[in-house]
N, CA, C and O atoms as a Tripos MOL2 file, in Angstrom:
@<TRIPOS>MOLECULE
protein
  296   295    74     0     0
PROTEIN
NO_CHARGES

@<TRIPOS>ATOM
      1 N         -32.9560  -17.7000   96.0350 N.3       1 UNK1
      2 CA        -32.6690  -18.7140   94.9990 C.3       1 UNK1
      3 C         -32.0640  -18.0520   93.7690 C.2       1 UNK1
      4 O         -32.7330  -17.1430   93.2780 O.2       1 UNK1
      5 N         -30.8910  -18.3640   93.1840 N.am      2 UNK2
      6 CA        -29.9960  -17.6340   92.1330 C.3       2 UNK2
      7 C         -30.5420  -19.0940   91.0020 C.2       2 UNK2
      8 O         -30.8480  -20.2710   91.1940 O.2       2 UNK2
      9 N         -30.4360  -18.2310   89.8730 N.am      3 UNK3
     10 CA        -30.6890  -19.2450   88.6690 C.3       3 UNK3
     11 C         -30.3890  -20.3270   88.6180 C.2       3 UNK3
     12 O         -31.2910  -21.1210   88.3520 O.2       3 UNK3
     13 N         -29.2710  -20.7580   88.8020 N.am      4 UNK4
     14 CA        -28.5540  -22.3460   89.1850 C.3       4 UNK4
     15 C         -29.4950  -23.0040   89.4940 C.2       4 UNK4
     16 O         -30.0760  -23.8420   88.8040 O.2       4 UNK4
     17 N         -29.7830  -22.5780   90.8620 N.am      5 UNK5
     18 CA        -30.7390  -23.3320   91.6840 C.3       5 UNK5
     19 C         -32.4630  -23.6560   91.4160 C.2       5 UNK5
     20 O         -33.2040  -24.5800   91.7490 O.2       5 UNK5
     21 N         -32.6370  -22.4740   90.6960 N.am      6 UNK6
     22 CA        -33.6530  -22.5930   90.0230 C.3       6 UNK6
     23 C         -34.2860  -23.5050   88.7630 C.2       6 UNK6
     24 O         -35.4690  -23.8390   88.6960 O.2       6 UNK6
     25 N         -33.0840  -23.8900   87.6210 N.am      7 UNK7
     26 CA        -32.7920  -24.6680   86.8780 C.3       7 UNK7
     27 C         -32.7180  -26.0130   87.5710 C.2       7 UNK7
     28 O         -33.2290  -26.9380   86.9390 O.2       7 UNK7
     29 N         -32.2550  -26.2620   88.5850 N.am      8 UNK8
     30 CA        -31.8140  -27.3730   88.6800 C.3       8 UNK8
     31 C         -33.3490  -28.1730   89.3860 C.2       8 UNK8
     32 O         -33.9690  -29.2020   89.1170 O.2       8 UNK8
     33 N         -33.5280  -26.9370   90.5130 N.am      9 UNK9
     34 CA        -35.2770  -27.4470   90.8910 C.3       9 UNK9
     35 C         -36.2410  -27.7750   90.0030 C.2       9 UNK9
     36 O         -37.0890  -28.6500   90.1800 O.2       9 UNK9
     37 N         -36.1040  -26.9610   88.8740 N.am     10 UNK10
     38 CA        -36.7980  -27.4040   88.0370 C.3      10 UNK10
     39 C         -37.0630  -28.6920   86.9610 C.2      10 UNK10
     40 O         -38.0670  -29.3240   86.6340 O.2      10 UNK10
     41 N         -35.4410  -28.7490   86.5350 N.am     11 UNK11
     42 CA        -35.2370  -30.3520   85.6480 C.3      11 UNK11
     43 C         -35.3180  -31.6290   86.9130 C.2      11 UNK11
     44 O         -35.4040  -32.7970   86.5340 O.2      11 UNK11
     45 N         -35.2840  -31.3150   88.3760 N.am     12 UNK12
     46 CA        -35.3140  -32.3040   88.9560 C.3      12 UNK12
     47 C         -37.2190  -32.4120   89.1640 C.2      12 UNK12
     48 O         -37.6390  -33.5640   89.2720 O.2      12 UNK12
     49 N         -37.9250  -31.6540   89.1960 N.am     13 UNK13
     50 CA        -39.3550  -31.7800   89.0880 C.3      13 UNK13
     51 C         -39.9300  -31.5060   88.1330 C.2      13 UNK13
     52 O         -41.1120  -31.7840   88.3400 O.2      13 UNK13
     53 N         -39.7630  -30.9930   86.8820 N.am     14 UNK14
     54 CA        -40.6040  -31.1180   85.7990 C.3      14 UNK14
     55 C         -39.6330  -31.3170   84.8800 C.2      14 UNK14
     56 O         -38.6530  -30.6280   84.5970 O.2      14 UNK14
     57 N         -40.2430  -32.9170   84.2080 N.am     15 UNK15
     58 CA        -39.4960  -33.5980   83.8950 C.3      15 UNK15
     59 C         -39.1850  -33.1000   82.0650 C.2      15 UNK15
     60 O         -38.4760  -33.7590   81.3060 O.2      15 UNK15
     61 N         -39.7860  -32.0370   81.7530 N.am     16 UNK16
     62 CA        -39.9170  -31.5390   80.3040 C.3      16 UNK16
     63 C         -39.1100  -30.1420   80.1390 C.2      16 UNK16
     64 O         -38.6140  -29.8870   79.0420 O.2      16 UNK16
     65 N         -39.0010  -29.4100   81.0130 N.am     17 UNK17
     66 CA        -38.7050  -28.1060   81.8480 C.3      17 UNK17
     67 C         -36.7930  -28.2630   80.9370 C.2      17 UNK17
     68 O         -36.3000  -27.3620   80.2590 O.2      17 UNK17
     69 N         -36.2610  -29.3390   81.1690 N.am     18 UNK18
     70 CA        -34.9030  -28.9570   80.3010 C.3      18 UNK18
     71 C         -34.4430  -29.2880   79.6210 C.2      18 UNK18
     72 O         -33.2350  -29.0570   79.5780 O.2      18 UNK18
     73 N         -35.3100  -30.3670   78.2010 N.am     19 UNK19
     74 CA        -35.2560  -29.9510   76.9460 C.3      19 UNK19
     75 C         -35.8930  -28.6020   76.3590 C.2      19 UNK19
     76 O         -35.5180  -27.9990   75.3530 O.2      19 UNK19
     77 N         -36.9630  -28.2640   77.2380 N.am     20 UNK20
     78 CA        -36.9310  -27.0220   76.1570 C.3      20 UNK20
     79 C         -36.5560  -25.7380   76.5410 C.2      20 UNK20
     80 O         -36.8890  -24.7720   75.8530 O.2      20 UNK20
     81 N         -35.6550  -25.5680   77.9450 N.am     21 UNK21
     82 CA        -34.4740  -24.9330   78.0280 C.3      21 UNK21
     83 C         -33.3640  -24.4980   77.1530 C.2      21 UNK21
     84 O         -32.8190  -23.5480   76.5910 O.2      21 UNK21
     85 N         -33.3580  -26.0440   77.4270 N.am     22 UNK22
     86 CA        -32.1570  -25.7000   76.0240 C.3      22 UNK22
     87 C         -32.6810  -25.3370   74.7140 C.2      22 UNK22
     88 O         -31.8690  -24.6170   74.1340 O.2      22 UNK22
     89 N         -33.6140  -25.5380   74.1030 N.am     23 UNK23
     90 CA        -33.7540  -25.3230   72.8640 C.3      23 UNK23
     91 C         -34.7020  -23.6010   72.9070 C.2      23 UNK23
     92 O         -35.1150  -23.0930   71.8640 O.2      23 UNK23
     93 N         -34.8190  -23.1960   73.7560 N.am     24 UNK24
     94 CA        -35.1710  -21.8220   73.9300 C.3      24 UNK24
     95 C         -33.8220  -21.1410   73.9820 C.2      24 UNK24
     96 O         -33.8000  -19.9160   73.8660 O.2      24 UNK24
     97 N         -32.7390  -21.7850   74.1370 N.am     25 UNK25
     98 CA        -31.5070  -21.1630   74.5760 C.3      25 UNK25
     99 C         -30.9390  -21.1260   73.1280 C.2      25 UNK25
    100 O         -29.8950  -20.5370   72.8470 O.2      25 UNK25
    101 N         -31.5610  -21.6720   72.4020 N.am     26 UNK26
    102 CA        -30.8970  -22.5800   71.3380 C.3      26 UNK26
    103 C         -31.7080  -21.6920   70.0410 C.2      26 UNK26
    104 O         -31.1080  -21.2930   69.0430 O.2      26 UNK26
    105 N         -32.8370  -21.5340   70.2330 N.am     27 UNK27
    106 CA        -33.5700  -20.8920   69.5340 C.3      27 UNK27
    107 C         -33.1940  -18.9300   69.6730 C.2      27 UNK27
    108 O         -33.2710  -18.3210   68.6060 O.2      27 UNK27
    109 N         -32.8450  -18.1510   70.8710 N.am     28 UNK28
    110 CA        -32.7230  -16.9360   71.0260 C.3      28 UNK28
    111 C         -31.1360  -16.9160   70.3660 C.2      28 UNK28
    112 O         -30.7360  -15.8850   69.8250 O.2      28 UNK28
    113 N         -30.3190  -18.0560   70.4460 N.am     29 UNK29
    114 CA        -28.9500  -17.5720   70.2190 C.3      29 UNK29
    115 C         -29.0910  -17.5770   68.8120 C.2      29 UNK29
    116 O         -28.6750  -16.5720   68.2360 O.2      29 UNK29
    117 N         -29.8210  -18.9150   67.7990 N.am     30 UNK30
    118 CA        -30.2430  -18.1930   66.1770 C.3      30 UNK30
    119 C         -30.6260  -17.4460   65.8120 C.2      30 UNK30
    120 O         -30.2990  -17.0600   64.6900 O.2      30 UNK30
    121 N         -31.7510  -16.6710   66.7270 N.am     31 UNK31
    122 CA        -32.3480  -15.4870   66.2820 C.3      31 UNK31
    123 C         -31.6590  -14.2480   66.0260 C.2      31 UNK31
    124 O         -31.7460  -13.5720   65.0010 O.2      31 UNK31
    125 N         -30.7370  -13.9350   67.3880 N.am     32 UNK32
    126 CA        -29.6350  -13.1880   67.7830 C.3      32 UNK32
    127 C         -28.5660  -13.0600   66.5670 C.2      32 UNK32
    128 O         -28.0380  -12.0340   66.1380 O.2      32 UNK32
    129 N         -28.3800  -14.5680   66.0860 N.am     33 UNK33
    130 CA        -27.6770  -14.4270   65.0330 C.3      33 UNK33
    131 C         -27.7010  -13.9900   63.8250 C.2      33 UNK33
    132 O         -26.7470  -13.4990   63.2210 O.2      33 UNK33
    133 N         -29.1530  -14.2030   63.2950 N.am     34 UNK34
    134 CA        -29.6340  -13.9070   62.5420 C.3      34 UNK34
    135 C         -29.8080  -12.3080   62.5460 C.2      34 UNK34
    136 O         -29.2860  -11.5910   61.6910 O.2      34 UNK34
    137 N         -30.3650  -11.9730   63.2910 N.am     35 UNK35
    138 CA        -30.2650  -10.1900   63.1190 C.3      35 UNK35
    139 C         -28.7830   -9.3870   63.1350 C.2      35 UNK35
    140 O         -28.6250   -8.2440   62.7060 O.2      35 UNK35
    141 N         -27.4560  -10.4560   63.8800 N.am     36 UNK36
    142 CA        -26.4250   -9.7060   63.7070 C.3      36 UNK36
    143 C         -26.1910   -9.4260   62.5800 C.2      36 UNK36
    144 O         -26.1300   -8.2420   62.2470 O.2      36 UNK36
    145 N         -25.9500  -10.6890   61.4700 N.am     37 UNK37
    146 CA        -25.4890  -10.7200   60.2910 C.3      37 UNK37
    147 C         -26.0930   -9.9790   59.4200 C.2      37 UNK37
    148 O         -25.5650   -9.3470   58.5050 O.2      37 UNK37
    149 N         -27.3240  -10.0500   59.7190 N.am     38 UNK38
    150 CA        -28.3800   -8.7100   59.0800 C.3      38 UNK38
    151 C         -27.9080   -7.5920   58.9690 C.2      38 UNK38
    152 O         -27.4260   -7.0370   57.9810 O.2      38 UNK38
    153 N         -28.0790   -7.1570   60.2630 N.am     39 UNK39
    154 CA        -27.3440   -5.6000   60.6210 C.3      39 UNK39
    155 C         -25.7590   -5.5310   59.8960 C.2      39 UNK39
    156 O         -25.3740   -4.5230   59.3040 O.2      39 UNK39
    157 N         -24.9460   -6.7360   60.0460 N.am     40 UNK40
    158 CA        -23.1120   -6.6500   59.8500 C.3      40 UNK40
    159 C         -23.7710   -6.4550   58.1660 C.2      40 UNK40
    160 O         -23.8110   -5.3480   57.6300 O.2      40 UNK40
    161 N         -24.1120   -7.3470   57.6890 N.am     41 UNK41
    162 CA        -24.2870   -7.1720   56.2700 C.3      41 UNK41
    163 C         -24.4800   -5.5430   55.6810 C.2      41 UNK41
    164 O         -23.7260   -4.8490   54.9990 O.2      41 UNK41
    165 N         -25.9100   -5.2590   56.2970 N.am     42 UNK42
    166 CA        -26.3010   -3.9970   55.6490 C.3      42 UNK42
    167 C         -25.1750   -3.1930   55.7080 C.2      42 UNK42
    168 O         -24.5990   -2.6760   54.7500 O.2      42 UNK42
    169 N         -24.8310   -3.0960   57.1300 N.am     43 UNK43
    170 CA        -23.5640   -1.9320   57.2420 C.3      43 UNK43
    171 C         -22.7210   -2.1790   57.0140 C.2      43 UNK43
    172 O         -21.7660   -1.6190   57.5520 O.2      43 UNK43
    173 N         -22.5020   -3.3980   55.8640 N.am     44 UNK44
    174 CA        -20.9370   -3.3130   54.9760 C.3      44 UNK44
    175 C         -21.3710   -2.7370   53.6590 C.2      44 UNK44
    176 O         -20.6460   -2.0600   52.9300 O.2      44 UNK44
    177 N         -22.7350   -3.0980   53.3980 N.am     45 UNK45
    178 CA        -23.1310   -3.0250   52.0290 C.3      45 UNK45
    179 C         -23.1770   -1.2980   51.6750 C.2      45 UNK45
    180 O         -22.7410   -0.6230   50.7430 O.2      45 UNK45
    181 N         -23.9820   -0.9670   52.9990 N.am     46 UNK46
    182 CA        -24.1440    0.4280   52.9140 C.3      46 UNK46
    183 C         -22.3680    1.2220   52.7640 C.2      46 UNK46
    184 O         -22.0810    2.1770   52.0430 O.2      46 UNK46
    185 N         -21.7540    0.7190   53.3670 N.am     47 UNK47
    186 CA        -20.2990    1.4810   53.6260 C.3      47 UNK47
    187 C         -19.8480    1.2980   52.1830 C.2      47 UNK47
    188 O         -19.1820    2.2270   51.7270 O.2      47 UNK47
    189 N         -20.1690   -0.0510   51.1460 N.am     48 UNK48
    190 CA        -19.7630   -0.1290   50.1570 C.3      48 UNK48
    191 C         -20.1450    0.7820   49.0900 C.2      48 UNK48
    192 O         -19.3670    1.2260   48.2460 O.2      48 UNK48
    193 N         -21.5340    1.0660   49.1850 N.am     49 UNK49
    194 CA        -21.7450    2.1860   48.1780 C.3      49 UNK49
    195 C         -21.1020    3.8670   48.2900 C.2      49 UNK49
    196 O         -20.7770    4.6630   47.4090 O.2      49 UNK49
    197 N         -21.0970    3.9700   49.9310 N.am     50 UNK50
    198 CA        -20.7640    5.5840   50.2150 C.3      50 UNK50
    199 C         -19.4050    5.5100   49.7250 C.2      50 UNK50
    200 O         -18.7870    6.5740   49.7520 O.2      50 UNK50
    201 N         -18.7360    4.3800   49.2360 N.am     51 UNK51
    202 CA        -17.3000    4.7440   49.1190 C.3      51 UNK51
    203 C         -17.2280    5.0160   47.7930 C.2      51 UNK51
    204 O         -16.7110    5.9760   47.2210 O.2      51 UNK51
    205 N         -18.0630    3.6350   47.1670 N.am     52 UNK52
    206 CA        -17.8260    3.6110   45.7370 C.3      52 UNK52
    207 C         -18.3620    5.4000   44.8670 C.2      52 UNK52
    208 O         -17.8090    5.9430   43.9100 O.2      52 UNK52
    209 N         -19.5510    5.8770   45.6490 N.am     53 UNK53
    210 CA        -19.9790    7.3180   45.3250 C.3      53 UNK53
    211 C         -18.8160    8.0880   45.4050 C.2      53 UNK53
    212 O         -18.5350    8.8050   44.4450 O.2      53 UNK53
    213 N         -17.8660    8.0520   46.6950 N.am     54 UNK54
    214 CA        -17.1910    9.0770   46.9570 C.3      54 UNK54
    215 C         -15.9030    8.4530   45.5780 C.2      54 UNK54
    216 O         -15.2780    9.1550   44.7820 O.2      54 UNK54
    217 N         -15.8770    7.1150   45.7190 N.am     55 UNK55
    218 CA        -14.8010    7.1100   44.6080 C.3      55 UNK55
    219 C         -15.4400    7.5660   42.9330 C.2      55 UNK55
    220 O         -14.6900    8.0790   42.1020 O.2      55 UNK55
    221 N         -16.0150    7.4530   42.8220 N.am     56 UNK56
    222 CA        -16.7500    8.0500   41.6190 C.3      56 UNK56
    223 C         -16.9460    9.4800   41.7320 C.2      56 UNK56
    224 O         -17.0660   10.1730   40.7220 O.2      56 UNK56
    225 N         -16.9870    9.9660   42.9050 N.am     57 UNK57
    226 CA        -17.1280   11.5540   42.7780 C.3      57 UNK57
    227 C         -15.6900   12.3060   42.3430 C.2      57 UNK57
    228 O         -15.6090   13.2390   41.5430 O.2      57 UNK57
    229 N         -14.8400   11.8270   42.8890 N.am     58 UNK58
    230 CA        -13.4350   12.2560   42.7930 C.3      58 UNK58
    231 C         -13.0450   12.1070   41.3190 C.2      58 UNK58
    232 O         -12.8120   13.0800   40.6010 O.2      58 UNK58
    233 N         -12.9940   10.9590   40.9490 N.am     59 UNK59
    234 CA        -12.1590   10.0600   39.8350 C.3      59 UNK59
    235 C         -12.9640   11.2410   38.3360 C.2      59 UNK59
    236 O         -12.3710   11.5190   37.2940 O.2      59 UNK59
    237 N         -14.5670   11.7650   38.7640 N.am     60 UNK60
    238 CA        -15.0850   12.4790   37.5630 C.3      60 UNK60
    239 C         -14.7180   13.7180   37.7330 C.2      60 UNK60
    240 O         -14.5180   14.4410   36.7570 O.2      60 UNK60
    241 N         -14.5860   14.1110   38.8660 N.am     61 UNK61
    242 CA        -13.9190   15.7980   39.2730 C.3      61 UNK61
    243 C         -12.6570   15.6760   38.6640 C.2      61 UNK61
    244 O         -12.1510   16.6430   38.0950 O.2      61 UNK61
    245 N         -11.8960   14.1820   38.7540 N.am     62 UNK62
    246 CA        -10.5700   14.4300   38.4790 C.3      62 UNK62
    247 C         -10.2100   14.3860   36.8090 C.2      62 UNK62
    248 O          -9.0740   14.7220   36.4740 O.2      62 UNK62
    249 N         -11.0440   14.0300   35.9240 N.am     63 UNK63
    250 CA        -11.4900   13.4960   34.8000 C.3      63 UNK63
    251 C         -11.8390   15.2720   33.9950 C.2      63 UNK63
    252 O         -11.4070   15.6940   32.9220 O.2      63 UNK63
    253 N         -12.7390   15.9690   34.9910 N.am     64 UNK64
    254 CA        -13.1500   16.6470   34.5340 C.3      64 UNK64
    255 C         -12.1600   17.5860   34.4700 C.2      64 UNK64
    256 O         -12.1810   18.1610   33.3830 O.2      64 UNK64
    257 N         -10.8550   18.1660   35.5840 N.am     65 UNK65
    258 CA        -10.0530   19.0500   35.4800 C.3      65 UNK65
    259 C          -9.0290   18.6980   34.0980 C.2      65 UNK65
    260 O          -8.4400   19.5040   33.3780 O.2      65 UNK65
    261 N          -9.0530   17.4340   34.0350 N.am     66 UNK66
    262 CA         -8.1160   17.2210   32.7710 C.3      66 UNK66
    263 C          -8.8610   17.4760   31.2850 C.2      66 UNK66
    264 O          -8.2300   17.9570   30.3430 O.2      66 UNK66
    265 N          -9.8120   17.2210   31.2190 N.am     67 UNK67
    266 CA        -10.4230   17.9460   30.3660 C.3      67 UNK67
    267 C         -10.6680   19.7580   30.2120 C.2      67 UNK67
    268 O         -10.6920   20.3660   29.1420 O.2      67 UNK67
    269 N         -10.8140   20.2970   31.4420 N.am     68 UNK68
    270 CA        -10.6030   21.1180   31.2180 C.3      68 UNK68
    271 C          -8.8190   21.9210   31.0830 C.2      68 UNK68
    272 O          -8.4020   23.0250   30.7340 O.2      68 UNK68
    273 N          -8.2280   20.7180   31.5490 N.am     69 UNK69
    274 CA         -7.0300   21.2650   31.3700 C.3      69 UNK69
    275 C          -6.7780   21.2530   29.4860 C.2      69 UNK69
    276 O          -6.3790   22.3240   29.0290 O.2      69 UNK69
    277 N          -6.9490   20.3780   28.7230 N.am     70 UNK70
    278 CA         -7.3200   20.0620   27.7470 C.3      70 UNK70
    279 C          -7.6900   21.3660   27.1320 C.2      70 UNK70
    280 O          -6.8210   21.9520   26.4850 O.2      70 UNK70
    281 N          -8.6100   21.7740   27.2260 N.am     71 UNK71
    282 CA         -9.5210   22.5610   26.5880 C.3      71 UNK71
    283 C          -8.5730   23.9040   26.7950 C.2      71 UNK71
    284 O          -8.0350   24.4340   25.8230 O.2      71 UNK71
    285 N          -8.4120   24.4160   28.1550 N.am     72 UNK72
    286 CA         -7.5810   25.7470   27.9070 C.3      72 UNK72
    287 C          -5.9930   25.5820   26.9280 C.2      72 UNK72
    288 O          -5.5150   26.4120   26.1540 O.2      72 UNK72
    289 N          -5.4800   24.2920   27.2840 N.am     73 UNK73
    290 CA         -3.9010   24.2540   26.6990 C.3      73 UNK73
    291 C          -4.2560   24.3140   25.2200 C.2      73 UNK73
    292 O          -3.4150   25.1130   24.8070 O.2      73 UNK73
    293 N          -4.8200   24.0370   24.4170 N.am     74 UNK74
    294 CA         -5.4480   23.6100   23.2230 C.3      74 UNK74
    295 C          -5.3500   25.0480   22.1850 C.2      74 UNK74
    296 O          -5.8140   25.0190   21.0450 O.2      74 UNK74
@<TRIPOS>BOND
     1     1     2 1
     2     2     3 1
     3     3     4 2
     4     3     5 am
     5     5     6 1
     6     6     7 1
     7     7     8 2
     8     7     9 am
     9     9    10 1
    10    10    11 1
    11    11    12 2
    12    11    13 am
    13    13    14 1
    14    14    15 1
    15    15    16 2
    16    15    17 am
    17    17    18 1
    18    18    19 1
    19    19    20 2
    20    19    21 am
    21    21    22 1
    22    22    23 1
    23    23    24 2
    24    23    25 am
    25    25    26 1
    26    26    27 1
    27    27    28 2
    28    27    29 am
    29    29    30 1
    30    30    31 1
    31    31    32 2
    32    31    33 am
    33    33    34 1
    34    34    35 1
    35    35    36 2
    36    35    37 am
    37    37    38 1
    38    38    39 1
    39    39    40 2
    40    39    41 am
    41    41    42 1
    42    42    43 1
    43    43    44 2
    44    43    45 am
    45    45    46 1
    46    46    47 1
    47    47    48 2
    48    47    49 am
    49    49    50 1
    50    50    51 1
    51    51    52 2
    52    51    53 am
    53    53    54 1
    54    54    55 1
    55    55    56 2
    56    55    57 am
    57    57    58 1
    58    58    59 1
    59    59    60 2
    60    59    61 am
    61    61    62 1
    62    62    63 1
    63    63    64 2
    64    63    65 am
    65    65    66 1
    66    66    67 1
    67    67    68 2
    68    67    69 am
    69    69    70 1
    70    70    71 1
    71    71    72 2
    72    71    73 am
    73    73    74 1
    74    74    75 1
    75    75    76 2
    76    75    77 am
    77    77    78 1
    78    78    79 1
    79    79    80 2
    80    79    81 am
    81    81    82 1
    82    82    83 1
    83    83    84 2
    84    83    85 am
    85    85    86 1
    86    86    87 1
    87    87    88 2
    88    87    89 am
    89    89    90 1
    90    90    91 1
    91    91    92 2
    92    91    93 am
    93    93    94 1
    94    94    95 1
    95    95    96 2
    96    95    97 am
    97    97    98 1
    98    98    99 1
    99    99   100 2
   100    99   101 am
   101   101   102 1
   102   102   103 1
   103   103   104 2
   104   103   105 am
   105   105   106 1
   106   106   107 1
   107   107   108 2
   108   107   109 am
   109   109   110 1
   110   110   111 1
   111   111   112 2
   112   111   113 am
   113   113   114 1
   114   114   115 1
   115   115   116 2
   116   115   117 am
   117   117   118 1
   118   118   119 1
   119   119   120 2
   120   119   121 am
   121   121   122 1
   122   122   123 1
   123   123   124 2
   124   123   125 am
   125   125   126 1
   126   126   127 1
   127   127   128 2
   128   127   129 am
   129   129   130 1
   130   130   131 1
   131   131   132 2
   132   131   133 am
   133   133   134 1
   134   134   135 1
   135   135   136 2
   136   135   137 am
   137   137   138 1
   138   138   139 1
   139   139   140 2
   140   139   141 am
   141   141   142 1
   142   142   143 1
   143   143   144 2
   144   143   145 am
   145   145   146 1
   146   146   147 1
   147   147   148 2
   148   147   149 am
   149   149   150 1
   150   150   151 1
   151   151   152 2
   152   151   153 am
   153   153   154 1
   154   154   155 1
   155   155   156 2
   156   155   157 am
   157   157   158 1
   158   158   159 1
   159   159   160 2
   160   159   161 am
   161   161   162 1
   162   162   163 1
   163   163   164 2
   164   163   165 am
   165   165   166 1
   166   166   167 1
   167   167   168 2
   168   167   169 am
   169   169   170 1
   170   170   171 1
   171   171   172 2
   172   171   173 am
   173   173   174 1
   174   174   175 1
   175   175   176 2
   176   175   177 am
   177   177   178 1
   178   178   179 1
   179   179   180 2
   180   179   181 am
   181   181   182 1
   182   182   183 1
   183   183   184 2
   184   183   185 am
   185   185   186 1
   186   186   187 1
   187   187   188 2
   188   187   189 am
   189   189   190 1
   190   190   191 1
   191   191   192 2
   192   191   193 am
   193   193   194 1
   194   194   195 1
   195   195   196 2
   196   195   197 am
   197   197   198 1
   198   198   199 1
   199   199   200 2
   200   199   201 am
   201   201   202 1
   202   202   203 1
   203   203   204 2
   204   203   205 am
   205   205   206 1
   206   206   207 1
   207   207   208 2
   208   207   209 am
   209   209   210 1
   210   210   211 1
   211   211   212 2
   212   211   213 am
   213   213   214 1
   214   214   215 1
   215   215   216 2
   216   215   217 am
   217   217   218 1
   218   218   219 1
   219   219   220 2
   220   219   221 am
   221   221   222 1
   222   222   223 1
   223   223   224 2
   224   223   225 am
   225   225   226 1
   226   226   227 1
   227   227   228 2
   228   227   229 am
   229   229   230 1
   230   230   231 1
   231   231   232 2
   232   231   233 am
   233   233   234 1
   234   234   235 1
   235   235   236 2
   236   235   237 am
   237   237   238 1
   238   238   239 1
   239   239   240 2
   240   239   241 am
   241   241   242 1
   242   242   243 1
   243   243   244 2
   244   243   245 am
   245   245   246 1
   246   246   247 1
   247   247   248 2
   248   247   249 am
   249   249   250 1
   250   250   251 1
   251   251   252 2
   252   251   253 am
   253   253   254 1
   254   254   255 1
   255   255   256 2
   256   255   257 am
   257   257   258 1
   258   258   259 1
   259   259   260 2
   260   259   261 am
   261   261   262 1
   262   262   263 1
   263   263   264 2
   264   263   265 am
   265   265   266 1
   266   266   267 1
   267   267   268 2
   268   267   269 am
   269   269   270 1
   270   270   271 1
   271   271   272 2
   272   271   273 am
   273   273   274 1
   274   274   275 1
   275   275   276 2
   276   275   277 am
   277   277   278 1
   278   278   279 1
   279   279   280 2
   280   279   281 am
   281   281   282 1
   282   282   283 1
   283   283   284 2
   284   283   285 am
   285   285   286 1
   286   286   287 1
   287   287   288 2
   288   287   289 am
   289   289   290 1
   290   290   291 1
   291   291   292 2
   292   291   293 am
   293   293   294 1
   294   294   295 1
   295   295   296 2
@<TRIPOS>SUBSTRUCTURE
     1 UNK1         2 RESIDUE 1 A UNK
     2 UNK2         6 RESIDUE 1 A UNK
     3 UNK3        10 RESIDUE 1 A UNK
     4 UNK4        14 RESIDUE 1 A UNK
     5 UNK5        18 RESIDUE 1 A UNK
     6 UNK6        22 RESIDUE 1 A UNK
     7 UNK7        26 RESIDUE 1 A UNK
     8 UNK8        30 RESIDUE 1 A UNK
     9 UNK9        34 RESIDUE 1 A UNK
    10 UNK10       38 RESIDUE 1 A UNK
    11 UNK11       42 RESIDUE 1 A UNK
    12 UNK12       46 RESIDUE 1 A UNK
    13 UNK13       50 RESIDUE 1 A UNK
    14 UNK14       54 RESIDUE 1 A UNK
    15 UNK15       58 RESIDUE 1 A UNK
    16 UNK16       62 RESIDUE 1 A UNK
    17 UNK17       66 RESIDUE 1 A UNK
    18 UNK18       70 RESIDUE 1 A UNK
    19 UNK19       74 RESIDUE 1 A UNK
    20 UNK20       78 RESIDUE 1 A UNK
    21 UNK21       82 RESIDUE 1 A UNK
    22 UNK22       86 RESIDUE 1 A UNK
    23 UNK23       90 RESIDUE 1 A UNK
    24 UNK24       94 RESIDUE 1 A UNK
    25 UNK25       98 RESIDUE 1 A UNK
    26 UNK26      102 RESIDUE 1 A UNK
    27 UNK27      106 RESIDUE 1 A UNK
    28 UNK28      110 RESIDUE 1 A UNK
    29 UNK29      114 RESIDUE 1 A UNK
    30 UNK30      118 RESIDUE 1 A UNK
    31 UNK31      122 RESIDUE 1 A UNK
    32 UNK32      126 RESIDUE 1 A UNK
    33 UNK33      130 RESIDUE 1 A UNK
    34 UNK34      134 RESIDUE 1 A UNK
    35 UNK35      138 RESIDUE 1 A UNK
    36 UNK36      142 RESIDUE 1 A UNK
    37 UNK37      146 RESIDUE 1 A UNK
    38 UNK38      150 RESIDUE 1 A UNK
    39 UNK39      154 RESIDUE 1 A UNK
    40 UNK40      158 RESIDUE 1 A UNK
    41 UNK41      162 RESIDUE 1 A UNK
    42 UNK42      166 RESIDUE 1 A UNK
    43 UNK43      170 RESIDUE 1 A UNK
    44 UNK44      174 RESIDUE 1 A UNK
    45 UNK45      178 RESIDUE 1 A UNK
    46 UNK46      182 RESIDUE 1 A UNK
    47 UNK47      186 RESIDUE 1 A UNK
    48 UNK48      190 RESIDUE 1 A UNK
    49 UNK49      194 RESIDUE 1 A UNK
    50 UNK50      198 RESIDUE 1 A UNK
    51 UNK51      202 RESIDUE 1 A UNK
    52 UNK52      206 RESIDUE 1 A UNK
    53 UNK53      210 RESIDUE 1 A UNK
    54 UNK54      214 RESIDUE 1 A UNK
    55 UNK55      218 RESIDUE 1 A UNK
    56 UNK56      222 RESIDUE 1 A UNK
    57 UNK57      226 RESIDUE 1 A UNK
    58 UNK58      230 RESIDUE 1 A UNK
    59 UNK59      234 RESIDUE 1 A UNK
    60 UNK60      238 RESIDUE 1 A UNK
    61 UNK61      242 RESIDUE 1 A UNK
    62 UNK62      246 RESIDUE 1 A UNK
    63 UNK63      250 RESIDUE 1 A UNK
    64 UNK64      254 RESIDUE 1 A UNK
    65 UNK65      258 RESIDUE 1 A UNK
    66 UNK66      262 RESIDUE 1 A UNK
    67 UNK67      266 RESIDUE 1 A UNK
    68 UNK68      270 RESIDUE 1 A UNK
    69 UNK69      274 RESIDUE 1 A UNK
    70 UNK70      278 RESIDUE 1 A UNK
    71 UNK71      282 RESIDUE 1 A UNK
    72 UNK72      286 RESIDUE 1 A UNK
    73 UNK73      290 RESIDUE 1 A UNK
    74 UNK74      294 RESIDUE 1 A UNK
């Protein structure tokens, strides 16, 4: 017996068996969803800070050579 068949034996004898099929089907695919966006979120949020660090690391290194360029031309 392959699932098909199994489903179908079932909504034809228990007469409750496939509303809450579906809403178990219905319920794992929100859940599912819910943790994707979770996960997609964090790992944009997270990617957003490592950049903004790395752009802040540069932009003060680059800040800082002109100052020191500053300081020797002077």
């Amino acid at each position: 017996m392959d699932n098909q068949q199994i489903t179908s034996f079932a909504t034809k004898h228990l007469p409750s068996f496939h509303g809450l099929n579906k809403k178990l089907i219905a319920f794992n695919a929100n859940v599912m969803n819910i943790l994707y966006w979770h996960f997609v979120l964090a790992f944009r949020q997270a990617q957003r800070l490592l950049l903004r660090t790395k752009y802040n690391k540069k932009k003060s290194y680059f800040m800082l050579n002109i100052n020191n360029n500053n300081f020797t031309h002077a």
